[in-house]
Backbone as ProteinMPNN parsed JSONL, in Angstrom:
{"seq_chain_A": "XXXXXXXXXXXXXXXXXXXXXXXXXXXXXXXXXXXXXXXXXXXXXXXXXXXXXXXXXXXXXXXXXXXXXXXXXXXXXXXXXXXXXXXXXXXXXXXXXXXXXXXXXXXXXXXXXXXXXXXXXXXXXXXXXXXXXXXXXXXXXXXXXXXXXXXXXXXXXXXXXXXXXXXXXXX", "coords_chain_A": {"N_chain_A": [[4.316, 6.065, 11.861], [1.485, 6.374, 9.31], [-1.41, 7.63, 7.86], [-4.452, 7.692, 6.281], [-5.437, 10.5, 4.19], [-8.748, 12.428, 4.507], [-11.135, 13.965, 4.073], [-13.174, 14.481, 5.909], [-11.42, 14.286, 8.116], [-9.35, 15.97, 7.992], [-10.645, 18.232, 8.844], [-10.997, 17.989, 12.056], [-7.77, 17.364, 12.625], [-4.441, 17.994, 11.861], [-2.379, 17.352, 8.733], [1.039, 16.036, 7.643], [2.993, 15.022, 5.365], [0.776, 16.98, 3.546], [1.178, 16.924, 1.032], [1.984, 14.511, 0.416], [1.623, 11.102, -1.917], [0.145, 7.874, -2.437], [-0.038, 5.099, -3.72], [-2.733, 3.233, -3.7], [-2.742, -0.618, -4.411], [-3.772, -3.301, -6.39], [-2.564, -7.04, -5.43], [-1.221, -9.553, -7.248], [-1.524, -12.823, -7.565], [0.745, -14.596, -9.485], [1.459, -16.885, -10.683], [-0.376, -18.869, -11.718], [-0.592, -18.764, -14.251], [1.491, -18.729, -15.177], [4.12, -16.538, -16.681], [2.841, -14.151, -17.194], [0.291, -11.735, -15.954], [-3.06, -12.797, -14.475], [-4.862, -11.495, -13.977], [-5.415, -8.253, -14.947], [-6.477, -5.783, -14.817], [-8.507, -3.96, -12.58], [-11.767, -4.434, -13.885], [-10.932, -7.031, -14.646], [-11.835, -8.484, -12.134], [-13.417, -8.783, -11.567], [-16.277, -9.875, -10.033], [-14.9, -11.84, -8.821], [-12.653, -13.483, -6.124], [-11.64, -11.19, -3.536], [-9.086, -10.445, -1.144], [-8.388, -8.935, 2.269], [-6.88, -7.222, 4.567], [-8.223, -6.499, 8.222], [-10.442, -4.345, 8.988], [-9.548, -1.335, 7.645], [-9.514, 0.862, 5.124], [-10.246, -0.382, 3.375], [-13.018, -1.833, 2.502], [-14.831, 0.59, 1.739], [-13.107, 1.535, -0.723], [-13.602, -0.648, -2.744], [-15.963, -0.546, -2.521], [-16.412, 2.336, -3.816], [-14.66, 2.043, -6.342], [-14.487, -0.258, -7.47], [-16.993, -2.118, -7.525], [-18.07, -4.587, -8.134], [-17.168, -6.416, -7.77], [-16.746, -10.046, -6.864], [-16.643, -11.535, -4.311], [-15.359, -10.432, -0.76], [-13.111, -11.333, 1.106], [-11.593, -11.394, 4.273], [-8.755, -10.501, 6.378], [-7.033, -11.057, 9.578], [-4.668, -10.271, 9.374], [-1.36, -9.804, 7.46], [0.57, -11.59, 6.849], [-1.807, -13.703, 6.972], [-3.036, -13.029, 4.752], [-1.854, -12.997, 2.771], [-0.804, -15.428, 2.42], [-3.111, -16.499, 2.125], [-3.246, -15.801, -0.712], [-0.873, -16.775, -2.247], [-1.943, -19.578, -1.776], [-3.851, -19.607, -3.404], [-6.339, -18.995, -2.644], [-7.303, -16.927, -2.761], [-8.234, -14.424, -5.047], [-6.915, -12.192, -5.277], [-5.103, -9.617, -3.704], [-5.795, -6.429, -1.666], [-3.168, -4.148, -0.863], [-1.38, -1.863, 0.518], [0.888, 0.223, -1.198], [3.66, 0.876, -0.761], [3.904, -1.915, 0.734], [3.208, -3.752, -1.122], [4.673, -3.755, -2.884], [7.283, -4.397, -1.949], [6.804, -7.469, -0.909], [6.496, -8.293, -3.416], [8.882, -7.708, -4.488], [9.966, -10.154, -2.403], [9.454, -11.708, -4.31], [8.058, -15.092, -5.187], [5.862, -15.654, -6.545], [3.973, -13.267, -6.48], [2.877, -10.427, -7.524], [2.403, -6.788, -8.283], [-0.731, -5.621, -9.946], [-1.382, -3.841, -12.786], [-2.571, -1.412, -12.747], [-4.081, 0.781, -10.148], [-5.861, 0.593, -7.994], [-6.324, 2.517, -6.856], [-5.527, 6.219, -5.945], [-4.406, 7.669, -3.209], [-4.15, 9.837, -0.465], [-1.682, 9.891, 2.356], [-0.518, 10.778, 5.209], [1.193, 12.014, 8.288], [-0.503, 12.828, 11.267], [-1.499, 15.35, 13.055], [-1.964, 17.493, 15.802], [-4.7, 19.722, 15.515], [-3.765, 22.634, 14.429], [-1.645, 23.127, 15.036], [2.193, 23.96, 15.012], [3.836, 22.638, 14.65], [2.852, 21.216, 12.307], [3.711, 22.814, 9.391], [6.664, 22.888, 10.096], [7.377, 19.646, 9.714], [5.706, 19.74, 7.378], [8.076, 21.025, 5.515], [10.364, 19.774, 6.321], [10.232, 17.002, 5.146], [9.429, 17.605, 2.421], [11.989, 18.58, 1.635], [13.392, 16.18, 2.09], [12.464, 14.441, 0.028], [13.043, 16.284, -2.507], [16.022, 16.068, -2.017], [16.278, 13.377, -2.686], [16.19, 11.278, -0.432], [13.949, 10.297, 0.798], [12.933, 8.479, -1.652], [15.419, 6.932, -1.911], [15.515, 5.357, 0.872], [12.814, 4.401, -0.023], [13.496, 2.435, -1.99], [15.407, 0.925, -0.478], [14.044, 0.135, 1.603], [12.147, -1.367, 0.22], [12.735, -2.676, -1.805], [14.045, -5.237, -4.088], [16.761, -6.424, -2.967], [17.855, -7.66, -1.023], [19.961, -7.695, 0.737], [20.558, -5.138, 1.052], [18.806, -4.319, 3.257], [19.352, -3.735, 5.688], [20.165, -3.158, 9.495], [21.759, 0.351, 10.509], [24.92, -0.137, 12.416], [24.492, 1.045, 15.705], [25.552, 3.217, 17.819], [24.564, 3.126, 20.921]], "CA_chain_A": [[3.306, 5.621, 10.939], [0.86, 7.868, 8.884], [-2.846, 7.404, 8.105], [-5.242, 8.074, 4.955], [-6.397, 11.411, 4.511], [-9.905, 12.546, 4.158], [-12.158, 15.509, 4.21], [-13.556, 14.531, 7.426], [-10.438, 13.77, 9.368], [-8.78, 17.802, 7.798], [-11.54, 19.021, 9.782], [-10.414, 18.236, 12.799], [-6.624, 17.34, 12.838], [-4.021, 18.919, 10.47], [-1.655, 16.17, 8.297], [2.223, 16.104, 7.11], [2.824, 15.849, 4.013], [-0.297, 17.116, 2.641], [1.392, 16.45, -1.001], [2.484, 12.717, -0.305], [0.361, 10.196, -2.421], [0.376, 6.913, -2.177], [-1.025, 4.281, -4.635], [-3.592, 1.367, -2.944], [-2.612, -1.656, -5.472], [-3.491, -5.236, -5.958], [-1.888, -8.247, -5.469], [-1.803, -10.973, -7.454], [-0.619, -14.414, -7.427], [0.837, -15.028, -11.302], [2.225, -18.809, -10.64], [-1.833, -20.192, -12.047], [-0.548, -18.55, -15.981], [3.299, -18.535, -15.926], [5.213, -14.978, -15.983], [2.058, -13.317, -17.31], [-0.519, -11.556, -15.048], [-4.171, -13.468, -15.389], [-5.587, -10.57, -13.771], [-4.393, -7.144, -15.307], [-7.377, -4.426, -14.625], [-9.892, -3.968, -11.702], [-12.477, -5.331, -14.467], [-10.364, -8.63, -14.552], [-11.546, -8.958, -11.02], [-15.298, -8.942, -11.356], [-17.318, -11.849, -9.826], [-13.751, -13.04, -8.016], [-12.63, -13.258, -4.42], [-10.382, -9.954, -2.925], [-8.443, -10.283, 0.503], [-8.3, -7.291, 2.945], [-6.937, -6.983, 6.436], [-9.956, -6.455, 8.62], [-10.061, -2.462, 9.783], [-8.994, -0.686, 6.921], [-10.458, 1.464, 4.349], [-10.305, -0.826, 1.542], [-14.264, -1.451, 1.843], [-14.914, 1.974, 0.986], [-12.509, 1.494, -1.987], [-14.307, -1.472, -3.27], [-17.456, 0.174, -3.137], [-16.223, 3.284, -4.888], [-13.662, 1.759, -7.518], [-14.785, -1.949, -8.022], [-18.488, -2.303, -7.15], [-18.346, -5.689, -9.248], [-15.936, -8.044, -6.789], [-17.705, -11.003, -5.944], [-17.111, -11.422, -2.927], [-14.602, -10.162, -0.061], [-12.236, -11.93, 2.467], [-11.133, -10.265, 5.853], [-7.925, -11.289, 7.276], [-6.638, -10.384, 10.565], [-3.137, -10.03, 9.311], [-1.027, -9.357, 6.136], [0.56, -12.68, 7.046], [-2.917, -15.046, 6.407], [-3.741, -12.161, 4.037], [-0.319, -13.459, 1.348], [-0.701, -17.509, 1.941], [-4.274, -17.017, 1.108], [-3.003, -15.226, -2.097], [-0.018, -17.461, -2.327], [-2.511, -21.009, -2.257], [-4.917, -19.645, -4.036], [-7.622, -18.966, -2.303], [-8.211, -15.57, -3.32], [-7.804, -14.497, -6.421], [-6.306, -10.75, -5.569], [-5.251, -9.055, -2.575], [-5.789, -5.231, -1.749], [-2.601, -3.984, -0.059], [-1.018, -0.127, 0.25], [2.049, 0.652, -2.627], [4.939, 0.253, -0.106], [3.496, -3.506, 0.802], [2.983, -4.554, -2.461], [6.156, -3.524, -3.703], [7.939, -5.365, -0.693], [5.852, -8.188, -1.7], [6.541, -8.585, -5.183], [10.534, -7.841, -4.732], [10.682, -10.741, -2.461], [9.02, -13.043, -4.999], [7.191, -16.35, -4.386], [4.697, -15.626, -7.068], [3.294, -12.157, -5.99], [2.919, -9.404, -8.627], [1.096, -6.178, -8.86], [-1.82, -5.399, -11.145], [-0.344, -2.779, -13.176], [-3.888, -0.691, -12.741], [-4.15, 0.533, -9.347], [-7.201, 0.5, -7.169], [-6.445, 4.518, -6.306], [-4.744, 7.355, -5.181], [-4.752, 7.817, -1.745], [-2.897, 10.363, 0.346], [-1.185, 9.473, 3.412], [0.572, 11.768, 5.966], [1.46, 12.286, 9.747], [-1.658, 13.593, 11.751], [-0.707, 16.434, 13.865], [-3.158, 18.161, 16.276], [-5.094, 20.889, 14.754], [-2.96, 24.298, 14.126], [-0.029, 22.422, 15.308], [2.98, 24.903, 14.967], [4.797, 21.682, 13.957], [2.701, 20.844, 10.825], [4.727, 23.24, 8.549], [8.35, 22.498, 10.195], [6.962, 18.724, 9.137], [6.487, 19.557, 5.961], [9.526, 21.615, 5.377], [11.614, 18.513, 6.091], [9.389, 15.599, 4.121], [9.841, 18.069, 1.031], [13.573, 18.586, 1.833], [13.423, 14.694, 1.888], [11.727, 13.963, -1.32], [13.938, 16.791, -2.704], [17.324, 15.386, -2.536], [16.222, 11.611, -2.901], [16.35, 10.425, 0.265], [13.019, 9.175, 0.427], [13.43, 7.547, -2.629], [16.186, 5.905, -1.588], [14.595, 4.885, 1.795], [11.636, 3.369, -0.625], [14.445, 1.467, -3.04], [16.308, -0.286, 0.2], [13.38, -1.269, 2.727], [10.529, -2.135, -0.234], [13.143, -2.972, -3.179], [14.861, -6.733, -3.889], [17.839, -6.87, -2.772], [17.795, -8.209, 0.425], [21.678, -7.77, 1.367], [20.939, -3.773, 1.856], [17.642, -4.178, 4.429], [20.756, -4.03, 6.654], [20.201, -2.133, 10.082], [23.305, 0.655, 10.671], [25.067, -0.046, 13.679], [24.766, 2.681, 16.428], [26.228, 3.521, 19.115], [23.756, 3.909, 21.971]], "C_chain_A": [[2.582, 6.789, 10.313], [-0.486, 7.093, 8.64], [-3.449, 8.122, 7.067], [-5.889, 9.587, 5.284], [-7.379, 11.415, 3.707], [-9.987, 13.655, 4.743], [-12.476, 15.747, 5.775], [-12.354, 14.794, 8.489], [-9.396, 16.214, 9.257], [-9.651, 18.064, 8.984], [-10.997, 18.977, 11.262], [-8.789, 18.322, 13.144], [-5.583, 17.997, 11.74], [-3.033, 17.419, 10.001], [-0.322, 17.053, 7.58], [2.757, 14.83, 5.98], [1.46, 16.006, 3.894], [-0.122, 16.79, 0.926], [1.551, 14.985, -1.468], [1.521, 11.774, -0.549], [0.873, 9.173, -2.271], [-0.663, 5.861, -3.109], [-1.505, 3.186, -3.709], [-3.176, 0.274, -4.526], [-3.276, -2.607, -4.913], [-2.749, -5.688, -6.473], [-2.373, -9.272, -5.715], [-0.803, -11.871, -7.528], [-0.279, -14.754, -8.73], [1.153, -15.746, -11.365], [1.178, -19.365, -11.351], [-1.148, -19.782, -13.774], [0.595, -17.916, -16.26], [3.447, -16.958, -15.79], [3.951, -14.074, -16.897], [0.676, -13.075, -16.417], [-1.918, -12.155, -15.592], [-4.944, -12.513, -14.748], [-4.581, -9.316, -13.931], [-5.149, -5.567, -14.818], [-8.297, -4.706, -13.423], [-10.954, -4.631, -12.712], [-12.433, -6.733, -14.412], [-11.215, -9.04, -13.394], [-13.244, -9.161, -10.646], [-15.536, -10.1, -10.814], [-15.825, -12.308, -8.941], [-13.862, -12.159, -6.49], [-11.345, -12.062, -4.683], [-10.184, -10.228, -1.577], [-7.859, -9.093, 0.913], [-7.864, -7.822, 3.779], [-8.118, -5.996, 6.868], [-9.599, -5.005, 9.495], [-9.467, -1.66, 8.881], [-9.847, 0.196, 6.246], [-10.875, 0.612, 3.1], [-11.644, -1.166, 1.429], [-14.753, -0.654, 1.143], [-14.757, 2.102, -0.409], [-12.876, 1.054, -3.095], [-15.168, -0.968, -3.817], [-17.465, 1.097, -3.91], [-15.471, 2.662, -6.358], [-14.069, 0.618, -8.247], [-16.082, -2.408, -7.24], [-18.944, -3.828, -7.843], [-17.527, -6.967, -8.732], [-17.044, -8.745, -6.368], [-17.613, -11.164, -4.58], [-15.533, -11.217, -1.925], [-14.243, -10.898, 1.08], [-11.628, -11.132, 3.278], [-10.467, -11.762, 6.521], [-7.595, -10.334, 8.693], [-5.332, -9.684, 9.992], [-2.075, -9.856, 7.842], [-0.282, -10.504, 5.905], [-0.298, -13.686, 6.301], [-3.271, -14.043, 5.369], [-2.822, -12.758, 2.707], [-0.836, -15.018, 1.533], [-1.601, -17.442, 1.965], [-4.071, -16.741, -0.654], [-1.973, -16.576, -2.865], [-0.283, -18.759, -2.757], [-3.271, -20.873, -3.002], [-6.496, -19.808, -3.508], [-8.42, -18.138, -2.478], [-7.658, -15.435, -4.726], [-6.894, -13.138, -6.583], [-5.74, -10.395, -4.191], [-4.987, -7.441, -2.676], [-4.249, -5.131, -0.586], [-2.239, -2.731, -1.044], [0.346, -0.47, -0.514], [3.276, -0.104, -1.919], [4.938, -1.596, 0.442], [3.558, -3.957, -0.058], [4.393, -4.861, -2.727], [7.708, -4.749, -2.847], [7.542, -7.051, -1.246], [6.619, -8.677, -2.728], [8.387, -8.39, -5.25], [10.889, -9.378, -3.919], [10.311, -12.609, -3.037], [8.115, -14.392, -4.601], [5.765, -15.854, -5.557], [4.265, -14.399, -7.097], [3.232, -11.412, -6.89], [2.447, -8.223, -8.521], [0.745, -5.859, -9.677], [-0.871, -3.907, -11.2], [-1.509, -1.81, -13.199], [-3.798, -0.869, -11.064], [-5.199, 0.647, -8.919], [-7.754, 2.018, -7.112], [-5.857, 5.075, -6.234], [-5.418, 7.556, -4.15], [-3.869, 8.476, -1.159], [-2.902, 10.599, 1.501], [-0.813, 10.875, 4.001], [0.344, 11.392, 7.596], [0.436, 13.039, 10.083], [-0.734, 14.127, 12.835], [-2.224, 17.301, 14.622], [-2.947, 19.696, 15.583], [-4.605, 22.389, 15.209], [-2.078, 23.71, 14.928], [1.137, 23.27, 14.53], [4.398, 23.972, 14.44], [4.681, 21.418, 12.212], [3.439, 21.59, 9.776], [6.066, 22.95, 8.537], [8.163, 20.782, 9.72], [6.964, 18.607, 7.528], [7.498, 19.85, 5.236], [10.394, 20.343, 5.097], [11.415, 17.431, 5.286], [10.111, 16.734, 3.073], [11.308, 18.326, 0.761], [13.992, 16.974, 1.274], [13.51, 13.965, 0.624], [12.196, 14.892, -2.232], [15.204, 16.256, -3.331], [17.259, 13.61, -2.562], [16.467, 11.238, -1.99], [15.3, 9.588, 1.097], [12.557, 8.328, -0.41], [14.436, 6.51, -2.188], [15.851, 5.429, -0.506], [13.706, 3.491, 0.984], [12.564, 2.102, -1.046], [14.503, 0.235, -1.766], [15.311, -0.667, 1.04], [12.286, -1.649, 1.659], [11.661, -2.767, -1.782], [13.262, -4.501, -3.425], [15.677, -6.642, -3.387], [17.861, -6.368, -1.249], [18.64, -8.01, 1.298], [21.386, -6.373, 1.853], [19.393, -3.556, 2.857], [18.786, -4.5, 5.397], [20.656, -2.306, 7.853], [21.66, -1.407, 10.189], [23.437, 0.363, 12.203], [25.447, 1.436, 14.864], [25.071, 2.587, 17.543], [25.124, 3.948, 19.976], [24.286, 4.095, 23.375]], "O_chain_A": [[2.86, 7.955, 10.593], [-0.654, 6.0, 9.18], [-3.0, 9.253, 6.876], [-6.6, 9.868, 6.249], [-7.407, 10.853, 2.612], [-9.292, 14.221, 5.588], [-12.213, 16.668, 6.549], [-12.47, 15.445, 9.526], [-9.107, 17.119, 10.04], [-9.147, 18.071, 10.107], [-10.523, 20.038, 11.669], [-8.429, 19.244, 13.877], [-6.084, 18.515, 10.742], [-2.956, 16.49, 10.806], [-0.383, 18.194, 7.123], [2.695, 13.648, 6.318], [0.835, 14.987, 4.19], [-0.91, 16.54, 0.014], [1.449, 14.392, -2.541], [0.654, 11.508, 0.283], [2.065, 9.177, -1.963], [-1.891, 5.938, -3.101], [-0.782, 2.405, -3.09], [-3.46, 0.71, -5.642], [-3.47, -2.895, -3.732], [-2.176, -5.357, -7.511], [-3.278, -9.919, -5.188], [0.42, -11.736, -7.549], [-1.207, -15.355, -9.27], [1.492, -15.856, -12.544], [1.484, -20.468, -11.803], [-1.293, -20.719, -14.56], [0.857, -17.024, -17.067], [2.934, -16.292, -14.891], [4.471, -13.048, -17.336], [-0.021, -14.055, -16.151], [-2.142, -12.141, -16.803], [-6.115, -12.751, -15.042], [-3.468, -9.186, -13.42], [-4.549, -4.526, -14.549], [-8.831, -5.814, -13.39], [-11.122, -5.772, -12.283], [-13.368, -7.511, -14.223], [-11.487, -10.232, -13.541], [-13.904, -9.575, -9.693], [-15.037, -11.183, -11.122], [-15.943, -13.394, -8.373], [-14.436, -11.197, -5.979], [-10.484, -12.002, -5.561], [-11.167, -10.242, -0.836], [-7.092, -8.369, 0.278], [-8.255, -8.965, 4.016], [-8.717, -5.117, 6.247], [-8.749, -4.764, 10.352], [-8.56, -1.057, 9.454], [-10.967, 0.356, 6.729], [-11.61, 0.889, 2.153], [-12.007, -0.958, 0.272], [-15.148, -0.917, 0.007], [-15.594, 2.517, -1.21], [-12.774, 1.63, -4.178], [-15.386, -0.814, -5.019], [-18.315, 1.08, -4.8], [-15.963, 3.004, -7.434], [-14.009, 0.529, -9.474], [-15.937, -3.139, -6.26], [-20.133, -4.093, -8.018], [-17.356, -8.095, -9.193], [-18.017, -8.336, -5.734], [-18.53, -10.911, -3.799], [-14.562, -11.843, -2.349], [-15.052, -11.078, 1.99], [-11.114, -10.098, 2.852], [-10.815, -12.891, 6.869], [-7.872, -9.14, 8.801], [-5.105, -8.504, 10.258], [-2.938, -9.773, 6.967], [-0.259, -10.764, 4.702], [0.091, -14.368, 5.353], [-4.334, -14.492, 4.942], [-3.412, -12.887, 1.634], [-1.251, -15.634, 0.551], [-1.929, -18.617, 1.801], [-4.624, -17.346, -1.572], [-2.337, -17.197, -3.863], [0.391, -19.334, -3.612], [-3.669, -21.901, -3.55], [-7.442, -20.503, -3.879], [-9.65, -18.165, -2.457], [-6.864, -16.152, -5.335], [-6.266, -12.889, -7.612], [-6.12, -11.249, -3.391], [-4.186, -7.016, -3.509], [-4.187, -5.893, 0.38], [-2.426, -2.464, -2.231], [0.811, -1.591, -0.312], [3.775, -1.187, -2.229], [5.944, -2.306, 0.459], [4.179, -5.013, 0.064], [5.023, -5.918, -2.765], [8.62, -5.482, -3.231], [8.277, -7.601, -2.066], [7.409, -9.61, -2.578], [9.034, -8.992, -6.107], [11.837, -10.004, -4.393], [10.554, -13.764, -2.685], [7.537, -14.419, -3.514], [4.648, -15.778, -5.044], [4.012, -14.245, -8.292], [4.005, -12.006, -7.641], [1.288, -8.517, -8.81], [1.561, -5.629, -10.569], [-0.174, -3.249, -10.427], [-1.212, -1.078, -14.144], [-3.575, -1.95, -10.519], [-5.889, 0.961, -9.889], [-8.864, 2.537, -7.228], [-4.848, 4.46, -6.58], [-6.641, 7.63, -4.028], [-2.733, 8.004, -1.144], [-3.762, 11.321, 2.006], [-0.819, 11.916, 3.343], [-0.523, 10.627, 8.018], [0.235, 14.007, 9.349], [0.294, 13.671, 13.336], [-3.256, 17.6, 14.021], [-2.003, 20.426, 15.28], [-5.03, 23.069, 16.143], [-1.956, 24.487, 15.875], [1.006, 23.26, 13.306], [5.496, 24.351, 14.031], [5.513, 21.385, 11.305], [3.96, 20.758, 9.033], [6.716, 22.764, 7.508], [9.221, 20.528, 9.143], [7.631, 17.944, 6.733], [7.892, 19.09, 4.351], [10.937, 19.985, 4.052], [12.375, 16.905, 4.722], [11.335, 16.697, 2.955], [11.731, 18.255, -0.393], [14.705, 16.692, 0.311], [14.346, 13.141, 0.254], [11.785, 14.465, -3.311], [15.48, 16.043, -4.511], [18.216, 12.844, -2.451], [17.35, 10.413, -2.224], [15.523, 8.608, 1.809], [11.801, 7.43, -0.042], [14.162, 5.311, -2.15], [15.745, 4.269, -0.903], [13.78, 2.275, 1.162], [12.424, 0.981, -0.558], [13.991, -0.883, -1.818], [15.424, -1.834, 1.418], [11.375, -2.314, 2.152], [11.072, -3.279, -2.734], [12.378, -5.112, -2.825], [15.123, -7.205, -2.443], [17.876, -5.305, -0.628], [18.382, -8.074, 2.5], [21.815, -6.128, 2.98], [19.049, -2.391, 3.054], [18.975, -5.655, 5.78], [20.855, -1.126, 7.567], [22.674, -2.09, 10.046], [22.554, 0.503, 13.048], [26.257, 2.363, 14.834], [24.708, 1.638, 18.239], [24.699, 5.093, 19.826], [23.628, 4.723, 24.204]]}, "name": "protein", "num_of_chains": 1, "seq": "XXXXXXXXXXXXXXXXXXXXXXXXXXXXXXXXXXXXXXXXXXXXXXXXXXXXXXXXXXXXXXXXXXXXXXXXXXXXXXXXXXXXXXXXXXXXXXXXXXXXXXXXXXXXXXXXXXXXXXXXXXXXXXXXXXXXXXXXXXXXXXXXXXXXXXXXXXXXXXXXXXXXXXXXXXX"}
């Protein structure tokens, strides 16, 4: 897994990639106004309901980016966090780039706002002066290099369902 960086958190621990960004999006439900989005900008979203999973940063986000949401829902789970989106109970949901995208390839309504919430950058926390954090990044940028975190992204967050196919291994 990896974990949002911040100012505070550098201070004590060191992070891998330090270069990889990651967009926060929303999610919306576009089934209420046919194959066009009825919310397109953070403005759109003024005065309406947003769904979070409960422990995250996306308060923060709110408060910095969209100070104008009426009012906020806290789910436990990313689960009740979609079939509130899904019935309509919220009007948006905050979820991280690789979720969304997952999301929205495997249809049922879902979309994202083509305006994202943020930039936010992720990485691997590594204890501080960790003799790893460089051989870490070495290989991520090797990675992201010859496309094979790209292609990673394509087959577990893309559509096509047939290649989310574990390889078989020999253990």
């Amino acid at each position: 897994g990896s974990i949002l960086i911040s100012a505070e958190r550098e201070e004590v621990v060191d992070f891998a990639p330090e270069h990889g960004n990651d967009s926060i999006l929303l999610v919306r439900a576009s089934e209420r106004s046919g194959p066009r989005l009825e919310f397109a900008t953070i403005k759109d979203l003024d005065g309406k309901e947003v769904g979070m999973v409960t422990g995250g940063v996306y308060d923060q986000l709110i408060d910095e980016y969209a100070p104008n949401i009426g009012k906020i829902e806290y789910f436990s789970n990313n689960g009740d966090l979609l079939a509130a989106l899904k019935k309509s109970k919220i009007d948006a949901a905050i979820v991280d780039e690789p979720m969304a995208r997952l999301y929205e390839s495997r249809g049922g309504g879902l979309a994202m706002m083509p305006e994202h919430l943020c930039e936010d950058q992720y990485g691997f926390m590594l204890k501080k002066d960790s003799p790893l954090t460089s051989q870490m990044n070495e290989a991520i940028s090797k990675l992201w290099a010859d496309g094979t975190l790209d292609a990673l992204k394509e087959k577990w967050c893309g559509a096509d369902e047939e290649k989310k196919v574990l390889p078989d291994l020999d253990w």
